[in-house]
Each structure stands twice: as structure tokens, then as C-alpha cells.
N, CA, C and O atoms as a GROMACS GRO file, in nm:
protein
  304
    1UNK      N    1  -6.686 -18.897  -3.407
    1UNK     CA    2  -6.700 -18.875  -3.265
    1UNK      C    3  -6.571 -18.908  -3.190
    1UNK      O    4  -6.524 -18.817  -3.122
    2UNK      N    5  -6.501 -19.038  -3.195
    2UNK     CA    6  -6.408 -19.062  -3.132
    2UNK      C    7  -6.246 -18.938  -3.203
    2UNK      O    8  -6.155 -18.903  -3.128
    3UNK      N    9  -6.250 -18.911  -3.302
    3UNK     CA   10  -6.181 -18.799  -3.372
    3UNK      C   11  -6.188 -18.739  -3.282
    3UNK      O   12  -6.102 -18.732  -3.195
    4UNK      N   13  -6.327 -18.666  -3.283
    4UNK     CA   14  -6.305 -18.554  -3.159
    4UNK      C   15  -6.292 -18.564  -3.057
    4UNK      O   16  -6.210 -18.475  -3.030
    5UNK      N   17  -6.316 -18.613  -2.971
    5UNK     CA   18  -6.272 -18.681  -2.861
    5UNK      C   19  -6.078 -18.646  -2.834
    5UNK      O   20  -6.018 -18.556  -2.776
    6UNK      N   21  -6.029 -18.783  -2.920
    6UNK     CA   22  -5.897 -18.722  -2.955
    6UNK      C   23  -5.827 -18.593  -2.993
    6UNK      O   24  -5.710 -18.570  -2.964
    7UNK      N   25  -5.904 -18.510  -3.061
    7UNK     CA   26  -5.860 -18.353  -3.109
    7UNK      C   27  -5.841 -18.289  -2.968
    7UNK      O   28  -5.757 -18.203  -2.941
    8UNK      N   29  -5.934 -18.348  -2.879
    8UNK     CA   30  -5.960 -18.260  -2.772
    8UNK      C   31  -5.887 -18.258  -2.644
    8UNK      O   32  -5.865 -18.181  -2.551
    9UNK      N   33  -5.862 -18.374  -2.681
    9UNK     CA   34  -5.758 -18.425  -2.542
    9UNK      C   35  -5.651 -18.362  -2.605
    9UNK      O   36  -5.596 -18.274  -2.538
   10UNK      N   37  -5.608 -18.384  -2.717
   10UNK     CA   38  -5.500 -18.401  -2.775
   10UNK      C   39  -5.454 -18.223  -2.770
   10UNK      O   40  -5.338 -18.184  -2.757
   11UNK      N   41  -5.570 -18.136  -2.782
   11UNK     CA   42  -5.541 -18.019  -2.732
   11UNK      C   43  -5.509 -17.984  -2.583
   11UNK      O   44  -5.414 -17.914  -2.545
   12UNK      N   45  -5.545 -18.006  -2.552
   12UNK     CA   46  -5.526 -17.982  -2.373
   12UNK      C   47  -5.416 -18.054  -2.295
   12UNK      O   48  -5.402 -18.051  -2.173
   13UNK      N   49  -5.334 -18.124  -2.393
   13UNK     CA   50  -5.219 -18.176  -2.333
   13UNK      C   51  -5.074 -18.134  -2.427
   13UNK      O   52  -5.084 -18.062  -2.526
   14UNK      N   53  -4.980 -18.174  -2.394
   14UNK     CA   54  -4.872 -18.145  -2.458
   14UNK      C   55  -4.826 -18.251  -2.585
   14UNK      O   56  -4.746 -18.239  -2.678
   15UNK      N   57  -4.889 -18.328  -2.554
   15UNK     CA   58  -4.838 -18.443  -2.660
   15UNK      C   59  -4.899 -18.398  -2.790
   15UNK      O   60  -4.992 -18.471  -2.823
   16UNK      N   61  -4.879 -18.322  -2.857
   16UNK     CA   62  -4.945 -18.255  -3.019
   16UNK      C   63  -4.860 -18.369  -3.090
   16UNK      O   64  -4.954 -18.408  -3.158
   17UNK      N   65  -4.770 -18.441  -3.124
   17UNK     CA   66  -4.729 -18.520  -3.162
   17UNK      C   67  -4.741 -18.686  -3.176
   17UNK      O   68  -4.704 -18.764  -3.264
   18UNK      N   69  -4.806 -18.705  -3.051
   18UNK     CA   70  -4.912 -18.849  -3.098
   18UNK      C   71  -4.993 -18.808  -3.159
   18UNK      O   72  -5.045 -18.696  -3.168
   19UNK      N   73  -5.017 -18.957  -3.236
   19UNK     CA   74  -5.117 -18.954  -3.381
   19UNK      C   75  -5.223 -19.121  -3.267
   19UNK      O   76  -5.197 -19.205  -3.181
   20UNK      N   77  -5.329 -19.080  -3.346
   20UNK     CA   78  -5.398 -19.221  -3.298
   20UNK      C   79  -5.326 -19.353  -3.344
   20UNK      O   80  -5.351 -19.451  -3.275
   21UNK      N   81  -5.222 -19.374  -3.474
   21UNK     CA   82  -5.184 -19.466  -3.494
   21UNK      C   83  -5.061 -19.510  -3.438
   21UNK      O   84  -5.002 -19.616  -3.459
   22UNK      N   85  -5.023 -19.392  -3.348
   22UNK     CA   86  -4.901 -19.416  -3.226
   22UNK      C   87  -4.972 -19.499  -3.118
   22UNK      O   88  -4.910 -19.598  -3.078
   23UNK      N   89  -5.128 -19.465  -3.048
   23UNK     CA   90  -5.124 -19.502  -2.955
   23UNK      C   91  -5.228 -19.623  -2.991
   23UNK      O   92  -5.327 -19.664  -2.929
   24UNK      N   93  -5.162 -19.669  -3.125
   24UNK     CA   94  -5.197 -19.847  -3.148
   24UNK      C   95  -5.041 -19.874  -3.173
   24UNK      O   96  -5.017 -19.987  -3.130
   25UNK      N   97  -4.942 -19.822  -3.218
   25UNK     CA   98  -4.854 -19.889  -3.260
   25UNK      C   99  -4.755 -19.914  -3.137
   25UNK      O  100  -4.698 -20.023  -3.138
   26UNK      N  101  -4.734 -19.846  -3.054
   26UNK     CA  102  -4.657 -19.818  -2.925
   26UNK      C  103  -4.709 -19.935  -2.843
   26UNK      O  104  -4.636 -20.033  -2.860
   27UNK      N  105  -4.791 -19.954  -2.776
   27UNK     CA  106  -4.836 -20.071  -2.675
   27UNK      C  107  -4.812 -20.234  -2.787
   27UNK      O  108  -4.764 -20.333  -2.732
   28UNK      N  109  -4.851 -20.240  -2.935
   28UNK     CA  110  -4.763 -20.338  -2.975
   28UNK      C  111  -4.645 -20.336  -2.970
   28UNK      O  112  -4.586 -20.426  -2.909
   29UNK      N  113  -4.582 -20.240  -3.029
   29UNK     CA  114  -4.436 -20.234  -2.978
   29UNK      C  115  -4.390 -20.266  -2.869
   29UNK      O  116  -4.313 -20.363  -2.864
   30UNK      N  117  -4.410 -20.223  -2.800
   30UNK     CA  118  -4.380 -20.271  -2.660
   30UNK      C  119  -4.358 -20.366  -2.563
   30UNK      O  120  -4.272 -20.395  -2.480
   31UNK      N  121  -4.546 -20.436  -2.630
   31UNK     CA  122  -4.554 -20.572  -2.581
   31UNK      C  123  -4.442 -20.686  -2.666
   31UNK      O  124  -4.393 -20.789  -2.619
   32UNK      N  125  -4.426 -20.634  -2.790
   32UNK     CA  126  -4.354 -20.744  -2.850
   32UNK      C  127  -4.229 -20.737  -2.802
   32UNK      O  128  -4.198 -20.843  -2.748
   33UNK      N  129  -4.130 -20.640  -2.799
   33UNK     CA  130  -4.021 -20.643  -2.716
   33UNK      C  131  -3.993 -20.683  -2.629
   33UNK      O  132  -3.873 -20.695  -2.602
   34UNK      N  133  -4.098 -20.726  -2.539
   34UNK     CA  134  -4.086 -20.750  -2.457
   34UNK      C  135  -4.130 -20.885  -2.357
   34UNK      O  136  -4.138 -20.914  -2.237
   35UNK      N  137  -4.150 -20.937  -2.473
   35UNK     CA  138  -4.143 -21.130  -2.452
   35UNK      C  139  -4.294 -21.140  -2.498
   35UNK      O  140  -4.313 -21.262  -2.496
   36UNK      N  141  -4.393 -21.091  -2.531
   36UNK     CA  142  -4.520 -21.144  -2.546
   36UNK      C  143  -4.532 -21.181  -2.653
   36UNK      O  144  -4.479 -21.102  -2.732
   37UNK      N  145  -4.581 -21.270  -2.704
   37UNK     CA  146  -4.533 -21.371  -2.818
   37UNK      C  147  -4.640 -21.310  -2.920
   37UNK      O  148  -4.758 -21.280  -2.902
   38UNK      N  149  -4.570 -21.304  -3.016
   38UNK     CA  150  -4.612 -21.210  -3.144
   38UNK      C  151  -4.745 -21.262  -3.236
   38UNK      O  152  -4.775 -21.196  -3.336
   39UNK      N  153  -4.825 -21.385  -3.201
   39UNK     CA  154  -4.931 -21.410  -3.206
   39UNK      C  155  -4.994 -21.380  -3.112
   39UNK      O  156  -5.105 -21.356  -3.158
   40UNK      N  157  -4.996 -21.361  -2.981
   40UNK     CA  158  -5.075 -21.273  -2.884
   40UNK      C  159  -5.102 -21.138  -2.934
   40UNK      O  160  -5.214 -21.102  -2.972
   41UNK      N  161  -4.980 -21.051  -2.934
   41UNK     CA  162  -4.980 -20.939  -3.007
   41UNK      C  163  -5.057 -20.908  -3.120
   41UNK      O  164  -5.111 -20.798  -3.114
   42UNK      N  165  -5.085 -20.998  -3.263
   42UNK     CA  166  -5.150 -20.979  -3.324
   42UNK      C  167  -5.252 -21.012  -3.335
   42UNK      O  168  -5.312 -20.984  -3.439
   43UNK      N  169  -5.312 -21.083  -3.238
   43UNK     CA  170  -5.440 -21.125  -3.246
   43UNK      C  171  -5.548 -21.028  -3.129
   43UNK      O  172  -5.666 -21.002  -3.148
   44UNK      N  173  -5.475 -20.991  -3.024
   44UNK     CA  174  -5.518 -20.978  -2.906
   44UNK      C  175  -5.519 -20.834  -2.914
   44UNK      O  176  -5.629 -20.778  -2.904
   45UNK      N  177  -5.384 -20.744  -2.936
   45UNK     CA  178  -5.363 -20.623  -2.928
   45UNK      C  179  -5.405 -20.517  -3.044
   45UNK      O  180  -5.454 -20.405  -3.033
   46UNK      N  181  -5.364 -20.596  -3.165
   46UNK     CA  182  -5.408 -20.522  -3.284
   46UNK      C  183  -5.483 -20.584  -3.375
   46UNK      O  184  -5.500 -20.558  -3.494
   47UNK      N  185  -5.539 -20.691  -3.288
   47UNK     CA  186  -5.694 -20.775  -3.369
   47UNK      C  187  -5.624 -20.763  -3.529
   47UNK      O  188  -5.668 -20.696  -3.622
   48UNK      N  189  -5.533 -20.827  -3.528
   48UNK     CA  190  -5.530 -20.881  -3.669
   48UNK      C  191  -5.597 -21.021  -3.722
   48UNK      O  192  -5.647 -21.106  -3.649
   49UNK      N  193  -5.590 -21.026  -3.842
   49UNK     CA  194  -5.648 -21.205  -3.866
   49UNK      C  195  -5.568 -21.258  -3.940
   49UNK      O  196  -5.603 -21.363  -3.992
   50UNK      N  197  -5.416 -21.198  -3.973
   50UNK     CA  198  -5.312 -21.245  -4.032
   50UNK      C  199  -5.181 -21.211  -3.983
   50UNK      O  200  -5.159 -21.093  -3.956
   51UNK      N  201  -5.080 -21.309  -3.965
   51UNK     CA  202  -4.977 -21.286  -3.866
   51UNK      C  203  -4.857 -21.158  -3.941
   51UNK      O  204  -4.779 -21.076  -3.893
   52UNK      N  205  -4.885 -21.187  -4.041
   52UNK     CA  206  -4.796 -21.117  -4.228
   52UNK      C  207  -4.809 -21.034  -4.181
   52UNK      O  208  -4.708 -20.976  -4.142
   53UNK      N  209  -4.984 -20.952  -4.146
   53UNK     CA  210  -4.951 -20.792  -4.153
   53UNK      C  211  -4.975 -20.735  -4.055
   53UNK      O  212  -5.043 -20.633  -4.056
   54UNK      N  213  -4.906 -20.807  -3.903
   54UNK     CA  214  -4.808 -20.747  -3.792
   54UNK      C  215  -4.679 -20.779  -3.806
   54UNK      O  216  -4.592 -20.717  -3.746
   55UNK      N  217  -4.655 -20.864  -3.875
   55UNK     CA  218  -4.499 -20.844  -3.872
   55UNK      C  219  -4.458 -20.753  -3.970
   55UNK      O  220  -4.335 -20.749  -3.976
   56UNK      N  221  -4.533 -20.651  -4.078
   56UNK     CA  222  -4.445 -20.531  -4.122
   56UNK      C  223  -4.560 -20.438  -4.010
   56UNK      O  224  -4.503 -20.337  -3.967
   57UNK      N  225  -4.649 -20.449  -3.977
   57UNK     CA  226  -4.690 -20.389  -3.936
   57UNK      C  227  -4.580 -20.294  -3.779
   57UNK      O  228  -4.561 -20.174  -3.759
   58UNK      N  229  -4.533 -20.414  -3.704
   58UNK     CA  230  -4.460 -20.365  -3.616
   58UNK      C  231  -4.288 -20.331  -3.676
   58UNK      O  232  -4.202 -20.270  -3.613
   59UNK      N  233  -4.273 -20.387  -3.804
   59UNK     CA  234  -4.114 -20.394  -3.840
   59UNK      C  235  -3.983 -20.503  -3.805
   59UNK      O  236  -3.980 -20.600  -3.730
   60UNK      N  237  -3.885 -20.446  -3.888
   60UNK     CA  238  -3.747 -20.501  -3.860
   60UNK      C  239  -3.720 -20.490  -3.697
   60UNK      O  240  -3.729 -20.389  -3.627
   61UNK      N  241  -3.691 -20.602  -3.663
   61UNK     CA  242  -3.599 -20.581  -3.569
   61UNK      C  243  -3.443 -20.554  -3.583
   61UNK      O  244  -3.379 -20.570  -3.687
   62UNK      N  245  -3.399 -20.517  -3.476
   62UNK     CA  246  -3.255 -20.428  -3.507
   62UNK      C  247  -3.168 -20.526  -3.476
   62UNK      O  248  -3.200 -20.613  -3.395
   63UNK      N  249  -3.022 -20.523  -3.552
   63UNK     CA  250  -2.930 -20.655  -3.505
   63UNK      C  251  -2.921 -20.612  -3.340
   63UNK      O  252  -2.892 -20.708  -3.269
   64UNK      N  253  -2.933 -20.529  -3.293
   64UNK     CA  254  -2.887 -20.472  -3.193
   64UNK      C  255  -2.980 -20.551  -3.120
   64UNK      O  256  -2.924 -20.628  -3.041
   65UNK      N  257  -3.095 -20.557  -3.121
   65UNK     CA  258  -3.222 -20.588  -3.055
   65UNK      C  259  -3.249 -20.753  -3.061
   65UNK      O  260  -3.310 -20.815  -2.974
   66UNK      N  261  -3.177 -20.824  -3.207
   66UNK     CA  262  -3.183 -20.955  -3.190
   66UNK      C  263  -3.090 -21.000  -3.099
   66UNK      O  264  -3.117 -21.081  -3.011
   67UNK      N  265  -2.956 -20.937  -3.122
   67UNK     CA  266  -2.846 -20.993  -2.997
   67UNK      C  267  -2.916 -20.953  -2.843
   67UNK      O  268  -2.891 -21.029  -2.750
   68UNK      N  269  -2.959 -20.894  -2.831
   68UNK     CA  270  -3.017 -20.857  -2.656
   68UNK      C  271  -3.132 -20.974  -2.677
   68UNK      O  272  -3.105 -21.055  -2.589
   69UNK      N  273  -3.221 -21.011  -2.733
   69UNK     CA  274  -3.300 -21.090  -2.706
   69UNK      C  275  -3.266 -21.234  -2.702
   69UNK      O  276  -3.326 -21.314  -2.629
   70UNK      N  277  -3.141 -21.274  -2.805
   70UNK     CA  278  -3.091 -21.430  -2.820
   70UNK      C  279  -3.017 -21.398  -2.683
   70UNK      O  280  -3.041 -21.496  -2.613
   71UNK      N  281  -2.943 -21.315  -2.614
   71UNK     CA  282  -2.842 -21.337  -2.454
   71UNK      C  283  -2.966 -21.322  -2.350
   71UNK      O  284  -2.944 -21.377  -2.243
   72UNK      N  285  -3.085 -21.263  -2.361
   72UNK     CA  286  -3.179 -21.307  -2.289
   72UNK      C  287  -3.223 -21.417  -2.289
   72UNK      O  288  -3.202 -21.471  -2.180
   73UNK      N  289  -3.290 -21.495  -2.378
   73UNK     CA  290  -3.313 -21.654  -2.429
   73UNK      C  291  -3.218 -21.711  -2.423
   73UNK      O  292  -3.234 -21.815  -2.486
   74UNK      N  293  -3.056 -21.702  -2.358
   74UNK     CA  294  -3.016 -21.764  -2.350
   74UNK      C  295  -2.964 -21.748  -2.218
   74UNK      O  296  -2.859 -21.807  -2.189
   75UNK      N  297  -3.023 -21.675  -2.132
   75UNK     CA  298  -2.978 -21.653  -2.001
   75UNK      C  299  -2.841 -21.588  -2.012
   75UNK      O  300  -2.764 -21.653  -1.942
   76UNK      N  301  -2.789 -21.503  -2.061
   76UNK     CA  302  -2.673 -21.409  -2.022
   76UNK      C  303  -2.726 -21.253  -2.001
   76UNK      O  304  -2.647 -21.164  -1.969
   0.00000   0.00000   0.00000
């Protein structure tokens, strides 16, 4: 039921390229980037019951992405 649901929307709009597991993986993504602390995230957002499998679940962070977050945490 909820499949279809999704098929259907998913027709009538342009986005043919989200998958249902985008529009779980994207709002974690997001939130984690963005300061919400990665046990919130996995407990809250993607109801996990183990912290292990959101952290491959969401991935590597990028050196690029650790330096912007340590000059944020560090106020620069």
C-alpha cells in the first residue's frame, strides 16, 4: 500500500529519481551535518538500536567536511 502510494506521487512529479531510501537517507544526512548529534539521529530519525549501523549507514565523512566542522567547533 504505502509502495503505491509512492509509485504515484512519484509519477506525477518530476523527481523519478528519488528512491524511498533517499527520502530516509537525506533528512539523516542532513540532520547530521548539521550539528544534531549522531545519537539523536540514530535513534530518533532512523530508529536504529545500534549506533554501528548509522554510522556506515550515513558514511565517511569528507576531510573537507571534517575541517569545516573542527573551524566551526572551534569558532572560526
Amino acid at each position: 500500500m504505502i509502495w503505491d502510494v509512492y509509485q504515484k506521487s512519484r509519477n506525477k512529479t518530476k523527481f523519478y529519481h528519488i528512491s524511498p531510501y533517499d527520502l530516509r537517507l537525506h533528512p539523516a544526512n542532513y540532520a547530521s551535518r548539521n550539528g544534531v548529534p549522531l545519537e539523536i539521529v540514530s535513534k530518533v530519525i532512523l530508529r536504529h538500536q545500534d549506533l554501528k549501523t548509522t554510522q556506515i549507514y550515513l558514511g565517511k565523512v569528507s576531510e573537507y567536511e571534517a575541517i569545516r566542522w573542527m573551524d566551526i567547533l572551534h569558532g572560526k
